[in-house]
N, C-alpha and C positions, 0 to 999 in steps of 0.2 A: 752082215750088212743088209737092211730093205730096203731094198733098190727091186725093180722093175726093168727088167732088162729087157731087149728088142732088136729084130733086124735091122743094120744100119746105125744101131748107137756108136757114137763113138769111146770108147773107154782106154782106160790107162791099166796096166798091169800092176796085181797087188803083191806080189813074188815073183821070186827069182827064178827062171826053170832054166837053170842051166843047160841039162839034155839037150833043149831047142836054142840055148843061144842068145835066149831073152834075159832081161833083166826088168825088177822091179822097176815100175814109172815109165817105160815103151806105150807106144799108145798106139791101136788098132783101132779099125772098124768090124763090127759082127758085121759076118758075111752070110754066113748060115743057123739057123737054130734045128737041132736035132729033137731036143725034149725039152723038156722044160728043167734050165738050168747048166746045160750043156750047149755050149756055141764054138762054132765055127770064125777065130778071128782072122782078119790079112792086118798083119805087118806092113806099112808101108813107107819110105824115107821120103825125104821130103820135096824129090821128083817125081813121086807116084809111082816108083819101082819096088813088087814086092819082095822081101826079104822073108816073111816065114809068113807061114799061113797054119794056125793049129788048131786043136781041139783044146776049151779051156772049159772050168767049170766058174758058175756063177760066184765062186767063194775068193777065185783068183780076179777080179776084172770089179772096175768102180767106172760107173758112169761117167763122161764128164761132160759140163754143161758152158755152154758159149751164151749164153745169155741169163739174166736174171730169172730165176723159178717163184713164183707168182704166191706159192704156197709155205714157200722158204724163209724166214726171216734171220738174217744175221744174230749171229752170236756176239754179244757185247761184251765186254773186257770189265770186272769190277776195278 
């Protein structure tokens, strides 16, 4: 996936990691960036209490966007 990632994006989880608890589609904020391609996400429910906080790589996590992306154009249905 080329995506751009950053601290404070919010993303959704692209796999499952069981280990931690998570499941695909949970949705974090990066909290930290280590290197490029490795972040630091917090889990949060939807009183703002964190439930997991991990280390993920850029391959597991997809951005997600609250507003329309300006450079973006819809996919059309033939």
């Amino acid at each position: 996936m080329n995506q751009t990632l950053k601290l404070l994006d919010v993303v959704a989880l692209l796999t499952d990691c069981p280990e931690q608890g998570l499941v695909r589609g949970q949705v974090g904020t990066i909290v930290e960036v280590y290197e490029p391609g490795v972040f630091e996400v917090e889990f949060s429910d939807t009183q703002g209490r964190m439930y997991a906080l991990e280390v993920l790589r850029a391959e597991q996590l997809m951005v997600l966007y609250h507003q329309p992306i300006a450079d973006k154009q819809p996919s059309t249905a033939s």
